[in-house]
C-alpha positions in Angstrom: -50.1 200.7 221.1 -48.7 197.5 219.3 -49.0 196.2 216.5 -51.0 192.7 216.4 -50.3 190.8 213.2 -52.9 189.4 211.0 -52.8 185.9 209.8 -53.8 186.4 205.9 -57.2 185.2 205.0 -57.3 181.9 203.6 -58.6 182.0 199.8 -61.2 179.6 198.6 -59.5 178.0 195.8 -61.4 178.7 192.5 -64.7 176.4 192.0 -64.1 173.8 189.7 -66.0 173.7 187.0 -68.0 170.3 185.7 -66.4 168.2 183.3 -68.1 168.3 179.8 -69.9 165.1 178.9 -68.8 163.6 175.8 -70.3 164.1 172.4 -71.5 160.6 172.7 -71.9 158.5 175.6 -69.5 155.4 175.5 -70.8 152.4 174.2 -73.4 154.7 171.9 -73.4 154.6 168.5 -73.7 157.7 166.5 -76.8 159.1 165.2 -77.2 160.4 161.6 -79.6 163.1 160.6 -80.6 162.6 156.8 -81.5 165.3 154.7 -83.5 164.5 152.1 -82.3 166.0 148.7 -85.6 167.5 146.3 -85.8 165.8 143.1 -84.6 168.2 140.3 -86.7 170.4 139.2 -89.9 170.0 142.3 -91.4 172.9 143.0 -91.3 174.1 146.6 -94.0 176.1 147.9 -93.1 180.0 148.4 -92.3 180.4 152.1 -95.4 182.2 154.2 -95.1 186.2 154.4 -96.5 188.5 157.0 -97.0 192.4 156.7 -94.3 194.2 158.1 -94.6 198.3 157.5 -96.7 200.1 155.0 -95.2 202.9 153.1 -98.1 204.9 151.0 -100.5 202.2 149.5 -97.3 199.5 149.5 -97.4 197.0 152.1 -94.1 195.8 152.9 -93.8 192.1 153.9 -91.3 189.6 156.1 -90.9 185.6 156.1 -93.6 184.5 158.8 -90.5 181.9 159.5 -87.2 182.1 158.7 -84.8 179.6 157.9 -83.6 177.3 160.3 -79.7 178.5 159.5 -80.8 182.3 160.0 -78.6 182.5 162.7 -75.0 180.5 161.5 -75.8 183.1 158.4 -76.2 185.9 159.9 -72.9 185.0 162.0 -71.0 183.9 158.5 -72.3 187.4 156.4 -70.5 189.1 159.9 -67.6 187.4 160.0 -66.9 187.4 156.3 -67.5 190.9 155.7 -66.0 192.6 158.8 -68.3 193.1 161.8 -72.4 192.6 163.5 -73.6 195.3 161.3 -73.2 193.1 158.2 -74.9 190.1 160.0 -78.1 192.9 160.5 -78.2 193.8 157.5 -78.6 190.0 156.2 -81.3 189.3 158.4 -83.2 192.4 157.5 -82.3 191.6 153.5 -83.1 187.7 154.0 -87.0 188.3 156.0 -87.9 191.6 154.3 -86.4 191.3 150.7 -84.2 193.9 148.9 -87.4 196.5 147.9 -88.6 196.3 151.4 -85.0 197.3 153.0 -84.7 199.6 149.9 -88.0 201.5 150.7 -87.1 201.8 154.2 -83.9 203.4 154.0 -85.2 205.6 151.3 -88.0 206.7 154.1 -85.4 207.1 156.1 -83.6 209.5 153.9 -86.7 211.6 153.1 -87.5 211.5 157.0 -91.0 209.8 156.7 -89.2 207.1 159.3 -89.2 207.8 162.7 -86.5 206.6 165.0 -89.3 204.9 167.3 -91.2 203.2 163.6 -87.5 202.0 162.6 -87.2 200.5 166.0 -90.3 198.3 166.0 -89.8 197.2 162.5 -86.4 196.1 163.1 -87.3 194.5 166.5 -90.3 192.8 164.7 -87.9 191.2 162.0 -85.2 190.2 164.7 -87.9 188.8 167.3 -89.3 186.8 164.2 -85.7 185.6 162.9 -84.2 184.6 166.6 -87.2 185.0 168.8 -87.9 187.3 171.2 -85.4 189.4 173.1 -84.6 188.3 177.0 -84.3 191.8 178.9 -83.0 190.1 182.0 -79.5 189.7 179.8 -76.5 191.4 182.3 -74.3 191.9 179.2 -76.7 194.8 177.7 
């Protein structure tokens, strides 16, 4: 039998991707968000808090919203101090407070905390910090 020779495939060449639009469009001029500085000394209002997790007769509570730079701090507290676990740990310190991550590790410690209660509580805070979780993400 002969050989027949093959004529290589062509390749596609790669897509393209879209060019990026500007940051402004040309001829626009830019727009300026002002923040308002508080006068010295005004009071703000303390921030809403929601129940979290009870522990014994102690109700634990989180920020019903958090900040609006949750996220670039959680990213920061990461970066700074060496890896994602660090960024967790700000978001749990920043919407529970320091006695309610306190009381839960120390749960944790005298196994009163089950893997499955840890779960929803830390879910709860993150869903509340950065909304809720997207299962349909490929990277998980």
């Amino acid at each position: 039998m002969a050989a027949t020779a093959r004529t290589p495939a062509k390749r596609k060449p790669p897509a393209r991707r879209p060019a990026l639009p500007p940051a402004l469009p040309p001829g626009d001029a830019p727009v300026i968000i002002g923040i308002p500085v508080r006068a010295e000394g005004e009071e703000l209002p303390e921030p809403e808090r929601v129940p979290v997790f009870q522990i014994g007769e102690t109700v634990y509570t989180m920020l019903a919203e958090p900040p609006p730079t949750m996220g670039i701090a959680a990213i920061d507290a990461a970066a700074r101090m060496g890896g994602p676990g660090f960024g967790e740990m700000y978001v749990l310190r920043e919407m529970m407070g320091s006695a309610a991550l306190n009381a839960l590790i120390d749960a944790g410690k005298k196994r009163w905390l089950t893997k499955a209660q840890y779960e929803a509580i830390t879910t709860r805070v993150r869903n509340a910090a950065f909304g809720l979780e997207e299962d349909d993400d490929p990277n998980r």
